[in-house]
LUMBA-23469 format. One record per residue: x, y, z of N, C-alpha, C, O, CB in turn; residue in one letter. Coordinates in steps of 0.2 Angstrom, whole numbers, padded with zeros to 4 digits. Last residue first. Glycine has a CB too. Layout:
% LUMBA-23469
<kolmar n_x="X" n_y="Y" n_z="Z" ca_x="X" ca_y="Y" ca_z="Z" c_x="X" c_y="Y" c_z="Z" o_x="X" o_y="Y" o_z="Z" cb_x="X" cb_y="Y" cb_z="Z" code="a"/>
...
***
This chain:
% LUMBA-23469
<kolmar n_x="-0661" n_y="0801" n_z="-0471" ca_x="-0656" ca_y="0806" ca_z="-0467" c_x="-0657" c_y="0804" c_z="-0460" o_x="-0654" o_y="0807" o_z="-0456" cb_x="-0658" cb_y="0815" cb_z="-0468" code="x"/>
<kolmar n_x="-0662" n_y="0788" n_z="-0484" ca_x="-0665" ca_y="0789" ca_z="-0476" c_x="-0658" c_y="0793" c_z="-0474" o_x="-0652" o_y="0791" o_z="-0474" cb_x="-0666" cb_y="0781" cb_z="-0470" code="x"/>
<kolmar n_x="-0668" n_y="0784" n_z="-0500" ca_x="-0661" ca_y="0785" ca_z="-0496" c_x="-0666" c_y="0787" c_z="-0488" o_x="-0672" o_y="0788" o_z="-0487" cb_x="-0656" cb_y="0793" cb_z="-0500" code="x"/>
<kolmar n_x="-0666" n_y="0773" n_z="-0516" ca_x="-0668" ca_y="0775" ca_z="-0507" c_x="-0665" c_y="0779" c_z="-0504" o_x="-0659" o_y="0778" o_z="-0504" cb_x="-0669" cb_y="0770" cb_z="-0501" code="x"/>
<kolmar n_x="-0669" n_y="0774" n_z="-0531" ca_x="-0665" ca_y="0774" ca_z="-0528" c_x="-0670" c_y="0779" c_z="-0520" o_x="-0674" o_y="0783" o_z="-0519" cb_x="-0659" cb_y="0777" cb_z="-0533" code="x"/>
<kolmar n_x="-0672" n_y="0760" n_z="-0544" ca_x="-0674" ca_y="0762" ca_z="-0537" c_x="-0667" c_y="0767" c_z="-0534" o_x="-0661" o_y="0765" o_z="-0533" cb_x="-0674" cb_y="0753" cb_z="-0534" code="x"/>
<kolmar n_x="-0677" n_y="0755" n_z="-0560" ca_x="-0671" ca_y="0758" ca_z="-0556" c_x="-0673" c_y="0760" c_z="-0550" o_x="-0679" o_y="0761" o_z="-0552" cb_x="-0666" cb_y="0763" cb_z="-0559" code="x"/>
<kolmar n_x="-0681" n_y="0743" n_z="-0571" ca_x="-0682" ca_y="0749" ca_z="-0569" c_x="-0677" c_y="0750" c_z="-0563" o_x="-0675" o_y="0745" o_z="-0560" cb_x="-0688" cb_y="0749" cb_z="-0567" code="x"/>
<kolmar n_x="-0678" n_y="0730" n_z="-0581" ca_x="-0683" ca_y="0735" ca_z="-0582" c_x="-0684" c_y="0744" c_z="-0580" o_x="-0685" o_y="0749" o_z="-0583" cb_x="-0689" cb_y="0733" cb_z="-0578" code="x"/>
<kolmar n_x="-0669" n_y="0723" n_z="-0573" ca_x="-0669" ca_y="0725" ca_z="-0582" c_x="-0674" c_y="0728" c_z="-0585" o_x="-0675" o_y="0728" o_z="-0591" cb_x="-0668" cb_y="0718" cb_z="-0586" code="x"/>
<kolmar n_x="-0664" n_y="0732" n_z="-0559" ca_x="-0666" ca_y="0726" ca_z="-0562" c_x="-0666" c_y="0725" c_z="-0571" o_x="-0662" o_y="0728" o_z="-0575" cb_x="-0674" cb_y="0724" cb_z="-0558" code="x"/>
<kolmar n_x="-0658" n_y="0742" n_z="-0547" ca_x="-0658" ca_y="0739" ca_z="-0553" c_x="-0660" c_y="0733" c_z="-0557" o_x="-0656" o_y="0728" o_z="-0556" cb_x="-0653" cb_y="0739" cb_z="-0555" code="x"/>
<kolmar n_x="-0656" n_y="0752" n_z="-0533" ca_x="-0659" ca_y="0743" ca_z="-0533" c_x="-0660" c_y="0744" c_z="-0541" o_x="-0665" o_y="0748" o_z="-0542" cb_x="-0669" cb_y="0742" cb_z="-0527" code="x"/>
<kolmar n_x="-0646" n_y="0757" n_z="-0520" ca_x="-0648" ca_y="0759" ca_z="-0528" c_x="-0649" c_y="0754" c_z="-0529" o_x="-0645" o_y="0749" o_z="-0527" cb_x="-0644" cb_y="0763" cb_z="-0534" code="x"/>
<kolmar n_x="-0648" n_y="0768" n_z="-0504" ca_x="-0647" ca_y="0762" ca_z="-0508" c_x="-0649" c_y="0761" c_z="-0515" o_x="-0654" o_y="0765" o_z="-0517" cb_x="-0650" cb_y="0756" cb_z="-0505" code="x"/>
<kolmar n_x="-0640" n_y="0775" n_z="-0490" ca_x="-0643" ca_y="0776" ca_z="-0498" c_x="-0642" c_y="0768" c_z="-0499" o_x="-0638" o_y="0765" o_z="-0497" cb_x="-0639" cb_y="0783" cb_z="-0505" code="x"/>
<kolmar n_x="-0642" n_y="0785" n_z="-0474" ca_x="-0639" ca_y="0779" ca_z="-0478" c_x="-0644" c_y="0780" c_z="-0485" o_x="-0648" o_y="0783" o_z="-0486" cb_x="-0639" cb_y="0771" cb_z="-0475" code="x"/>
<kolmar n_x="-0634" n_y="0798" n_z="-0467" ca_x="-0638" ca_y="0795" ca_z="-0469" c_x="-0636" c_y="0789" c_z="-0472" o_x="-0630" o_y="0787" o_z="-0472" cb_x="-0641" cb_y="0798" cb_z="-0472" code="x"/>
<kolmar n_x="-0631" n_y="0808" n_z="-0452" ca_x="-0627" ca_y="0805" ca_z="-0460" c_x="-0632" c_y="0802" c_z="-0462" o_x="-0636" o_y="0803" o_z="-0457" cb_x="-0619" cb_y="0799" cb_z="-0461" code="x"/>
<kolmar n_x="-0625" n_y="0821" n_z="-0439" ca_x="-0629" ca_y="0817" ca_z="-0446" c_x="-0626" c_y="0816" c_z="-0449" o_x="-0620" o_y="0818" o_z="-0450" cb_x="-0633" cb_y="0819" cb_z="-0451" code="x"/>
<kolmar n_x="-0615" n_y="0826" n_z="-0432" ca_x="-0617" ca_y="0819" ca_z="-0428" c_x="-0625" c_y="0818" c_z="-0433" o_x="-0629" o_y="0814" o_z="-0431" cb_x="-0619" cb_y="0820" cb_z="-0417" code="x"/>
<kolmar n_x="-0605" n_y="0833" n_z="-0436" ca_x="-0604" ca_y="0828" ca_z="-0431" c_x="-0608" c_y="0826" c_z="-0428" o_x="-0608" o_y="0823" o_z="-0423" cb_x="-0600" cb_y="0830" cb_z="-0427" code="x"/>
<kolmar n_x="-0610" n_y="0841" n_z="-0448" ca_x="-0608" ca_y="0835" ca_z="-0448" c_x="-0603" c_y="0831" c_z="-0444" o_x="-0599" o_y="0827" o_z="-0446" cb_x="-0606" cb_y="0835" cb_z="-0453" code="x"/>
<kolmar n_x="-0628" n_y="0843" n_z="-0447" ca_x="-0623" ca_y="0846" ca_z="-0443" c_x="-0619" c_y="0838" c_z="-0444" o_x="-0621" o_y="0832" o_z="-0443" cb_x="-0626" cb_y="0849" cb_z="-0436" code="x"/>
<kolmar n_x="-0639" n_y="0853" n_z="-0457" ca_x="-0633" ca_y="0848" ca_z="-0457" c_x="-0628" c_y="0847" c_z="-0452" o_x="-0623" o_y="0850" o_z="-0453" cb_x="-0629" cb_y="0850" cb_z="-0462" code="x"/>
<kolmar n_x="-0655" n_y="0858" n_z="-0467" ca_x="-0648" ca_y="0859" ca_z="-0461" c_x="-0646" c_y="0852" c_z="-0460" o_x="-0648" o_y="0846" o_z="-0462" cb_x="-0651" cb_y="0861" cb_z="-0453" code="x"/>
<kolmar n_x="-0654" n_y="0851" n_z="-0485" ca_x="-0656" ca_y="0853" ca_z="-0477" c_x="-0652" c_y="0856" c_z="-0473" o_x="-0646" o_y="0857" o_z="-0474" cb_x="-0658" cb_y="0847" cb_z="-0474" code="x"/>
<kolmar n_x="-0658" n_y="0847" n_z="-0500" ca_x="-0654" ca_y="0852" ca_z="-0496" c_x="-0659" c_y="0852" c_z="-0492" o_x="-0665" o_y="0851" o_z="-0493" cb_x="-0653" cb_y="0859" cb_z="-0498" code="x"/>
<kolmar n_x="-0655" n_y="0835" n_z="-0514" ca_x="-0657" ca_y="0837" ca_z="-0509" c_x="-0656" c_y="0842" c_z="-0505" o_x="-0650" o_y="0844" o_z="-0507" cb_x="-0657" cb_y="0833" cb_z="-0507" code="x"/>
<kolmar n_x="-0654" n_y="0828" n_z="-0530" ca_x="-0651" ca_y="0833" ca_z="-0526" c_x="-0656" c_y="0833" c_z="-0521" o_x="-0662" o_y="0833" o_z="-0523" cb_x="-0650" cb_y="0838" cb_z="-0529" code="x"/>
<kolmar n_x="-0653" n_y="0818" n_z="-0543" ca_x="-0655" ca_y="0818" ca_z="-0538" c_x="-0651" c_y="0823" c_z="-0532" o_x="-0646" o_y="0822" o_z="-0529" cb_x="-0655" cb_y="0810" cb_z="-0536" code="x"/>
<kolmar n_x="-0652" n_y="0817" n_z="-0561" ca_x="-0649" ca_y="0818" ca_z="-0556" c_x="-0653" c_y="0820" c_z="-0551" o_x="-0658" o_y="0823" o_z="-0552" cb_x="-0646" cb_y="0822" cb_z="-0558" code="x"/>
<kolmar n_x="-0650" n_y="0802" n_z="-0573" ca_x="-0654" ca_y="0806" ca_z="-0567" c_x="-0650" c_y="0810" c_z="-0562" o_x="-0645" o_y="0807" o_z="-0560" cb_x="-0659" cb_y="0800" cb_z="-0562" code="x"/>
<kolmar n_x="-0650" n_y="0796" n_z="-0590" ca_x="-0648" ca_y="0798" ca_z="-0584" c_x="-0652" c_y="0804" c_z="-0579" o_x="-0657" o_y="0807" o_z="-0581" cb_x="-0641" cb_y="0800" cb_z="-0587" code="x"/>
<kolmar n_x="-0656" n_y="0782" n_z="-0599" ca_x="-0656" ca_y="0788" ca_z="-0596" c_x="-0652" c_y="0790" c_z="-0592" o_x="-0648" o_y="0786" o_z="-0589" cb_x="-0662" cb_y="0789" cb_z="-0593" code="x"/>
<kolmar n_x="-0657" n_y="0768" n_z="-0600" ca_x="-0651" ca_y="0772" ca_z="-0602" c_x="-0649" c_y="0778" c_z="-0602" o_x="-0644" o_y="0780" o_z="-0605" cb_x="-0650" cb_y="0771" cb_z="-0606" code="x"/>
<kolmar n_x="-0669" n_y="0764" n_z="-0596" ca_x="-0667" ca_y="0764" ca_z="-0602" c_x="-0662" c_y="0770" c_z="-0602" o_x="-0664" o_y="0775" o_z="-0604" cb_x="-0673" cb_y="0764" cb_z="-0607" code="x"/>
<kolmar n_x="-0677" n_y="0757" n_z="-0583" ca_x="-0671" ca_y="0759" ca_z="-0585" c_x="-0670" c_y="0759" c_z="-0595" o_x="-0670" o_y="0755" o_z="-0599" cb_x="-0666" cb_y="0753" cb_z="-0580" code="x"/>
<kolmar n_x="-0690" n_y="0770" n_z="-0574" ca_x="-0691" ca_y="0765" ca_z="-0581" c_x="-0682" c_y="0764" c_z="-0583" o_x="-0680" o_y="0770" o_z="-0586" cb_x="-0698" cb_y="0768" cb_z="-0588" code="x"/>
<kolmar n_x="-0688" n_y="0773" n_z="-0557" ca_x="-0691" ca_y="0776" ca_z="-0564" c_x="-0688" c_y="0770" c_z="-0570" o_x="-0683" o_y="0766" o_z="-0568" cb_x="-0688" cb_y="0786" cb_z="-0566" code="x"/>
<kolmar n_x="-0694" n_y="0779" n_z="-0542" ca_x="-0692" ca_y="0773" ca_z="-0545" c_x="-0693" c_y="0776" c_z="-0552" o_x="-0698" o_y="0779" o_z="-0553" cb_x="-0696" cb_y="0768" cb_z="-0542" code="x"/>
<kolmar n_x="-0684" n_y="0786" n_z="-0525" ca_x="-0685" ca_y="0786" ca_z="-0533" c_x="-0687" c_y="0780" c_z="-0537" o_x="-0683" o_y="0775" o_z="-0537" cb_x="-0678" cb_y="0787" cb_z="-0535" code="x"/>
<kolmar n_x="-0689" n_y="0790" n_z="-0510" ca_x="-0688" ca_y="0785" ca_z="-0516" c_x="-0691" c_y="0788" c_z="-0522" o_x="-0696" o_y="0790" o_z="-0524" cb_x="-0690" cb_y="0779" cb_z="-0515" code="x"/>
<kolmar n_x="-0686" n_y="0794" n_z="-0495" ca_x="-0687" ca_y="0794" ca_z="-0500" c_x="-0685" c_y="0790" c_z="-0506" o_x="-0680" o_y="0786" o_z="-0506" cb_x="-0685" cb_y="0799" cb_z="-0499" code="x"/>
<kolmar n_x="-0694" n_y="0785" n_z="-0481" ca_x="-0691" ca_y="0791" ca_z="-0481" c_x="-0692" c_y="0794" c_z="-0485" o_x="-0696" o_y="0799" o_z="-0485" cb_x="-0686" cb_y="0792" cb_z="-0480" code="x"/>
<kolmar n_x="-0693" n_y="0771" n_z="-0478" ca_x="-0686" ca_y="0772" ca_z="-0480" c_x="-0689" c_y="0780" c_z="-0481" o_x="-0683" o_y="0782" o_z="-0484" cb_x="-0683" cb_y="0767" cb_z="-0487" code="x"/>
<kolmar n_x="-0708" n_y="0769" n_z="-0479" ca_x="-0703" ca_y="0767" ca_z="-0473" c_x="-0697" c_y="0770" c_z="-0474" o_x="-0696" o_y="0774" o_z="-0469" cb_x="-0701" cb_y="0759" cb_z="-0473" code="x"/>
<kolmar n_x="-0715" n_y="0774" n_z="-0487" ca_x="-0718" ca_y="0773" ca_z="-0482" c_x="-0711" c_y="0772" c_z="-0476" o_x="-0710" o_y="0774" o_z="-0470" cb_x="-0725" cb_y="0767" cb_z="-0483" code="x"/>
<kolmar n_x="-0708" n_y="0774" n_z="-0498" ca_x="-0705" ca_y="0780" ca_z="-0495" c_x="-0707" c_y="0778" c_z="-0491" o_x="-0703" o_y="0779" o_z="-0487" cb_x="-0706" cb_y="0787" cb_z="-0497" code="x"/>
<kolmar n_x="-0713" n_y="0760" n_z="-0503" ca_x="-0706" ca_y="0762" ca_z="-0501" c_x="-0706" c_y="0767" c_z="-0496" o_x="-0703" o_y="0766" o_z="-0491" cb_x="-0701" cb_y="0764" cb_z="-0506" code="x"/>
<kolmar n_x="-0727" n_y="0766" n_z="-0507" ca_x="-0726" ca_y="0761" ca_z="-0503" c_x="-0717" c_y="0760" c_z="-0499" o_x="-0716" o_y="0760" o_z="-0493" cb_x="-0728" cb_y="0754" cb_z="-0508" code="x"/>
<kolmar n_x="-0723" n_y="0775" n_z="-0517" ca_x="-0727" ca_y="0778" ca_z="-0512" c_x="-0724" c_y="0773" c_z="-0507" o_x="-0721" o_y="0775" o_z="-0502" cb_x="-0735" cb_y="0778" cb_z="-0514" code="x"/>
<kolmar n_x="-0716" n_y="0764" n_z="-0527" ca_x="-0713" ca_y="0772" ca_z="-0523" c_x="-0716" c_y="0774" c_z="-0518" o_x="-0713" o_y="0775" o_z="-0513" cb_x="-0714" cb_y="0778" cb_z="-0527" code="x"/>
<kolmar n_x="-0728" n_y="0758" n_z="-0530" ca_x="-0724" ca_y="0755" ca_z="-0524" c_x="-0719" c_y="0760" c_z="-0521" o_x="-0718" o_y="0761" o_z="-0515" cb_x="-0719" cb_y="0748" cb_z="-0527" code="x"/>
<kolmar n_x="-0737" n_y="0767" n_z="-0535" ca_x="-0738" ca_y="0765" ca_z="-0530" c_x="-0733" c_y="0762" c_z="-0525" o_x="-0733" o_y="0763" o_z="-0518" cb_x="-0743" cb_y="0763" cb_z="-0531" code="x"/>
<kolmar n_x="-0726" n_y="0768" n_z="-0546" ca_x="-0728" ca_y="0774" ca_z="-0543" c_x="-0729" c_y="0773" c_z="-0536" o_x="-0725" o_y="0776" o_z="-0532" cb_x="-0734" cb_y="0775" cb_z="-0546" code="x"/>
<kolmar n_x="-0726" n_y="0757" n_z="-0551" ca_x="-0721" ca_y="0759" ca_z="-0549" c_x="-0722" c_y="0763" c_z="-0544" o_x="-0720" o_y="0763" o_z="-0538" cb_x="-0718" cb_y="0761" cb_z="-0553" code="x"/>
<kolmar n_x="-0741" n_y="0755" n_z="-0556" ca_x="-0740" ca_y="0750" ca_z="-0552" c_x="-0730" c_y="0753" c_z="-0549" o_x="-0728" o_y="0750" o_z="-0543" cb_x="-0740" cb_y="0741" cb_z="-0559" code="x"/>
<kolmar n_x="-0740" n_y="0767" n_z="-0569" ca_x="-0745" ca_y="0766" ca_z="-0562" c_x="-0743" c_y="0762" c_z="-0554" o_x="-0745" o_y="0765" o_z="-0549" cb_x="-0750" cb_y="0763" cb_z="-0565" code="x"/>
<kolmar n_x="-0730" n_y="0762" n_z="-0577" ca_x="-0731" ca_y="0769" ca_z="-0573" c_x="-0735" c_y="0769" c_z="-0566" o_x="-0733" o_y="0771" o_z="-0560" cb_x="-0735" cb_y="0773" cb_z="-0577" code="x"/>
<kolmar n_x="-0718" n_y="0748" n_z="-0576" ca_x="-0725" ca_y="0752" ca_z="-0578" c_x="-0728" c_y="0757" c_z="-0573" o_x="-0729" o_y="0756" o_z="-0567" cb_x="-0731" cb_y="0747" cb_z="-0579" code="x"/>
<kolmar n_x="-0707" n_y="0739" n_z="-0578" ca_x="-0708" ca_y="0746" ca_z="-0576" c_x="-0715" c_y="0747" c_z="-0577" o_x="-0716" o_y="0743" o_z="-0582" cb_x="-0703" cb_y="0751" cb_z="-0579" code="x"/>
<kolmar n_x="-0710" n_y="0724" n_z="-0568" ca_x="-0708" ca_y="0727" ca_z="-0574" c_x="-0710" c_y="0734" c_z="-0572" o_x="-0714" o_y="0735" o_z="-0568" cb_x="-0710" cb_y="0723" cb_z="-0581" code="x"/>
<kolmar n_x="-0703" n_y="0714" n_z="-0552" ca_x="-0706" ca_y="0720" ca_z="-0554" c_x="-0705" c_y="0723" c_z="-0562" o_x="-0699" o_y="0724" o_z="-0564" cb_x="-0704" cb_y="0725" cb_z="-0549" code="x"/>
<kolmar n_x="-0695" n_y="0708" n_z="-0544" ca_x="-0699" ca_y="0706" ca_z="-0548" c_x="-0703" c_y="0707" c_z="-0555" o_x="-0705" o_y="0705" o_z="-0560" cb_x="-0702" cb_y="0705" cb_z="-0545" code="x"/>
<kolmar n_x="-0690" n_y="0717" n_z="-0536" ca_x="-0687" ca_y="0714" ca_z="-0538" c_x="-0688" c_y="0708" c_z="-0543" o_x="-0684" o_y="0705" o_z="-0546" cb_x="-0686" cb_y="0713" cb_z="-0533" code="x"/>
<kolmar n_x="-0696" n_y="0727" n_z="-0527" ca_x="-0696" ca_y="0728" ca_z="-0534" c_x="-0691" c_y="0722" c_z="-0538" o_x="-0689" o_y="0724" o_z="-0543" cb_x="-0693" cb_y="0735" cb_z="-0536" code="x"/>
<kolmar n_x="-0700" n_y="0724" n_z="-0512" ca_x="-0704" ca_y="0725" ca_z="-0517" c_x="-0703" c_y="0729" c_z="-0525" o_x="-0708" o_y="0732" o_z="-0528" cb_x="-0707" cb_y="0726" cb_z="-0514" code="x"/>
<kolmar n_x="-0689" n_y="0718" n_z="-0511" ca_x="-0693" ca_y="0714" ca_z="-0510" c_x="-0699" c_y="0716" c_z="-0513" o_x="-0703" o_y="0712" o_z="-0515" cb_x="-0693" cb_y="0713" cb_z="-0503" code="x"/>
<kolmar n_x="-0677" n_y="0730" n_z="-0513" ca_x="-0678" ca_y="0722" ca_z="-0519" c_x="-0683" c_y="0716" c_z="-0516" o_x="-0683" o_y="0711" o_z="-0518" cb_x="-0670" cb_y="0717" cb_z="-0519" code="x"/>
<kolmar n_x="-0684" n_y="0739" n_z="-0503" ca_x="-0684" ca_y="0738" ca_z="-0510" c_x="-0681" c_y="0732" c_z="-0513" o_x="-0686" o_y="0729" o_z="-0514" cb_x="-0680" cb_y="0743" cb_z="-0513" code="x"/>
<kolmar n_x="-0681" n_y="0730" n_z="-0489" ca_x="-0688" ca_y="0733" ca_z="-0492" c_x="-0688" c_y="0733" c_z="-0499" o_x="-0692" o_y="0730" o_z="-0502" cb_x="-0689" cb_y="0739" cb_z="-0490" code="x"/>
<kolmar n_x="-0667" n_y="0727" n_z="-0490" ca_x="-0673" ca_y="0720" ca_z="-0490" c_x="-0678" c_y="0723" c_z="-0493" o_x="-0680" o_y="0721" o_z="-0499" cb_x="-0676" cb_y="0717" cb_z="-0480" code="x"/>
<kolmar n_x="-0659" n_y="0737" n_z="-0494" ca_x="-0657" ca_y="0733" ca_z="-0497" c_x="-0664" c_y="0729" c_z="-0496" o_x="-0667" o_y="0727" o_z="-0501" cb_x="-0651" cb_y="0730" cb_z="-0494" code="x"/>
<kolmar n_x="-0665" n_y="0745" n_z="-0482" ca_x="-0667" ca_y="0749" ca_z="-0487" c_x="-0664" c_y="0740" c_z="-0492" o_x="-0669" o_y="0737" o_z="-0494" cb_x="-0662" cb_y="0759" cb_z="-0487" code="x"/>
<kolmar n_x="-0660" n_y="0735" n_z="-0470" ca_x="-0667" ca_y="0736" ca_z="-0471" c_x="-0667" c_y="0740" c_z="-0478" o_x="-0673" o_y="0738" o_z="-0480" cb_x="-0669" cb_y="0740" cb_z="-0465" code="x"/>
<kolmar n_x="-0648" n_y="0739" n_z="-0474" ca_x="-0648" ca_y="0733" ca_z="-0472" c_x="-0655" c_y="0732" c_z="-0475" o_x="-0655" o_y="0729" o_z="-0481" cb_x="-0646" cb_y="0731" cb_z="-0465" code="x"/>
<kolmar n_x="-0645" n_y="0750" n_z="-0472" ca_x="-0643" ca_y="0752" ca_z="-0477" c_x="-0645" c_y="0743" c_z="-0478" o_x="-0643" o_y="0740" o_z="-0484" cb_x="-0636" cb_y="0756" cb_z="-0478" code="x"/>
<kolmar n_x="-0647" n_y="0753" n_z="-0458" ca_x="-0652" ca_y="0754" ca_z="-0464" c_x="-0650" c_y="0754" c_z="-0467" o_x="-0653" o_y="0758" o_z="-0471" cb_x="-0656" cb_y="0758" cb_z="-0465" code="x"/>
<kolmar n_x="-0636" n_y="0747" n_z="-0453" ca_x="-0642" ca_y="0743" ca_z="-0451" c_x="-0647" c_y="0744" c_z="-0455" o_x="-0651" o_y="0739" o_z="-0457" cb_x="-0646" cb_y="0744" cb_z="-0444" code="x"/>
<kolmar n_x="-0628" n_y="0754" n_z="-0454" ca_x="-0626" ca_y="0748" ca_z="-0459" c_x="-0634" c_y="0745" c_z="-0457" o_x="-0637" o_y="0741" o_z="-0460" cb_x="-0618" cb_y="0742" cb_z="-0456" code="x"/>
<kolmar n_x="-0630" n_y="0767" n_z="-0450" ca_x="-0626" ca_y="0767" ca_z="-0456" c_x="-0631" c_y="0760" c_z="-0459" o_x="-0635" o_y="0760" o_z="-0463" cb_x="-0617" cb_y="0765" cb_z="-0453" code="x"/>
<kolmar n_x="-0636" n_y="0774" n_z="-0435" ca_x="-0634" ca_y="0766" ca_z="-0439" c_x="-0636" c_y="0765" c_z="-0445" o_x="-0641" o_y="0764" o_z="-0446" cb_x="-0638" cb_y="0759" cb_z="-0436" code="x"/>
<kolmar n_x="-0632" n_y="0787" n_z="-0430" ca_x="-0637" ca_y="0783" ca_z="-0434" c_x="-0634" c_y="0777" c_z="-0438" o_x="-0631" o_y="0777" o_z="-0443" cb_x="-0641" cb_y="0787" cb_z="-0439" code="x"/>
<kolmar n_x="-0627" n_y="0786" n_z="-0413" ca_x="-0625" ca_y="0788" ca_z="-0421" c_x="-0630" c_y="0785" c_z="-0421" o_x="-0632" o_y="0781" o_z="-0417" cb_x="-0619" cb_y="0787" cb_z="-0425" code="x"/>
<kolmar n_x="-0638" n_y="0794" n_z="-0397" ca_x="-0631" ca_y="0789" ca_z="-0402" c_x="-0632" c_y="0792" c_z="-0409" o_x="-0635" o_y="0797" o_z="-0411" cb_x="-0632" cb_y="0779" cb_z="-0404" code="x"/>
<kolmar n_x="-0645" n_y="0802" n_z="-0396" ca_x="-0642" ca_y="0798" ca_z="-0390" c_x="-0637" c_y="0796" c_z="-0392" o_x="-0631" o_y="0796" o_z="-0390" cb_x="-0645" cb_y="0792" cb_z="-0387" code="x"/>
<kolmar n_x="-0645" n_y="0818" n_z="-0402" ca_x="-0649" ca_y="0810" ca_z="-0402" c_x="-0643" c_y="0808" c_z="-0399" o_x="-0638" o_y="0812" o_z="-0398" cb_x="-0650" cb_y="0805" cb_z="-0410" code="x"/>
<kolmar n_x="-0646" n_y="0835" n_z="-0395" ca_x="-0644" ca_y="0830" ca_z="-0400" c_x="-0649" c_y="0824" c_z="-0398" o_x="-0654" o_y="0824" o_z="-0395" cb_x="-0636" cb_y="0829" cb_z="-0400" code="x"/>
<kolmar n_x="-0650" n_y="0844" n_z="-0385" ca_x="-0642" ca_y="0838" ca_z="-0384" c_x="-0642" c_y="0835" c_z="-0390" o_x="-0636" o_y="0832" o_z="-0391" cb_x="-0641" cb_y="0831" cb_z="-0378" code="x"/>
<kolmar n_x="-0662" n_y="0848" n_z="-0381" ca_x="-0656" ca_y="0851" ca_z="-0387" c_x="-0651" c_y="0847" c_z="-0387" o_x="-0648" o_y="0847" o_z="-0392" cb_x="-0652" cb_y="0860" cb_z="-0385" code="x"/>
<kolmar n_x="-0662" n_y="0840" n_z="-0366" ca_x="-0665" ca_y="0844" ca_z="-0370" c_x="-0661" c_y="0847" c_z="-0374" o_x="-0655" o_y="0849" o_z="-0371" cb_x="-0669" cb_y="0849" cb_z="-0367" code="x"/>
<kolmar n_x="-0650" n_y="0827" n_z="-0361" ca_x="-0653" ca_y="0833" ca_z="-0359" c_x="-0656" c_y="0839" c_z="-0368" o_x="-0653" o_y="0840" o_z="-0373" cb_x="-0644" cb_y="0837" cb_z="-0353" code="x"/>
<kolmar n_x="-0653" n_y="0811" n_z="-0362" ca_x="-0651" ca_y="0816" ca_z="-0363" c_x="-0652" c_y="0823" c_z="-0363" o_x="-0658" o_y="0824" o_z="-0365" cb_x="-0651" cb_y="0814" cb_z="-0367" code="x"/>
<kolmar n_x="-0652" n_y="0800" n_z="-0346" ca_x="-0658" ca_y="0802" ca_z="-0349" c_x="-0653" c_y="0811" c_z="-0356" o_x="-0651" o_y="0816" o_z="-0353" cb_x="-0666" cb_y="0805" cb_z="-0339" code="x"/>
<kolmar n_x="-0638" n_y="0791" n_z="-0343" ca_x="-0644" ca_y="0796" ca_z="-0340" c_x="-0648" c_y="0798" c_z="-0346" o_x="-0646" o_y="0796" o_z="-0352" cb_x="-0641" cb_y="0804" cb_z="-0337" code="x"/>
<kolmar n_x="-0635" n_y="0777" n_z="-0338" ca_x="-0635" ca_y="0779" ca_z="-0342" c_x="-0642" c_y="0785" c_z="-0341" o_x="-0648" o_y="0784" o_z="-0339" cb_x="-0635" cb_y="0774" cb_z="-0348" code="x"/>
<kolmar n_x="-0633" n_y="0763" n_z="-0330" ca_x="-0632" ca_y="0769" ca_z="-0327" c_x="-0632" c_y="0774" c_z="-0330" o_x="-0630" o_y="0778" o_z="-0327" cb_x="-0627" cb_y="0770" cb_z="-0325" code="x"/>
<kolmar n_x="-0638" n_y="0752" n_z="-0337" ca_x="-0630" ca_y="0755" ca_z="-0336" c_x="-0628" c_y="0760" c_z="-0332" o_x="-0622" o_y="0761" o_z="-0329" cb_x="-0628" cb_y="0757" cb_z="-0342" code="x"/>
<kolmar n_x="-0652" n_y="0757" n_z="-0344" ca_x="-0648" ca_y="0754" ca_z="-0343" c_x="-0640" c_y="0754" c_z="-0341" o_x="-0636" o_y="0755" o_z="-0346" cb_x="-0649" cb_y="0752" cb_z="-0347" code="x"/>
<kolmar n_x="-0666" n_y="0767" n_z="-0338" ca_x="-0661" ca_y="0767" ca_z="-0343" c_x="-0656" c_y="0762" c_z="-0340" o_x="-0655" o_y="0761" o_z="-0334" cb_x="-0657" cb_y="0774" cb_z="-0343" code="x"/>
***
């Protein structure tokens, strides 16, 4: 370990906070890299969904026409030391939404 920095003791939680801005950096690059080009079609969305969640966890991708969506989740929670990040990717076809807990 670096610094003098001890090793965390069993149950303690994670070493640090979860970097906010770093994935919300990475969820920004992955989805508009691969949907950014992209027209909605069922099949070819799908897979890239699949292909997103591979990294980012969870994802939404579906066809934009002026629908509305609602997206809910439930887990345990402990709010001194979880948070997650989200990103919503739009183009003129289809909508993206990522998120990582």
């Amino acid at each position: 370990m670096e610094g003098g920095e001890s090793p965390a003791e069993p149950g303690s939680g994670p070493a640090g906070r979860f970097p906010v801005a770093a994935v919300e950096e990475i969820l920004r690059d992955v989805v508009g890299s691969a949907l950014r080009e992209r027209r909605y079609e069922p099949g070819p969305c799908r897979e890239a969904a699949k292909d997103i969640a591979e990294i980012v966890v969870v994802a939404h991708v579906g066809q934009l026409g002026g629908q509305s969506l609602q997206i809910s989740s439930r887990c345990l929670w402990d709010p001194q030391s979880d948070t997650f990040s989200s990103y919503v990717f739009k183009n003129t076809s289809l909508f993206a939404v990522a998120n990582v807990y």
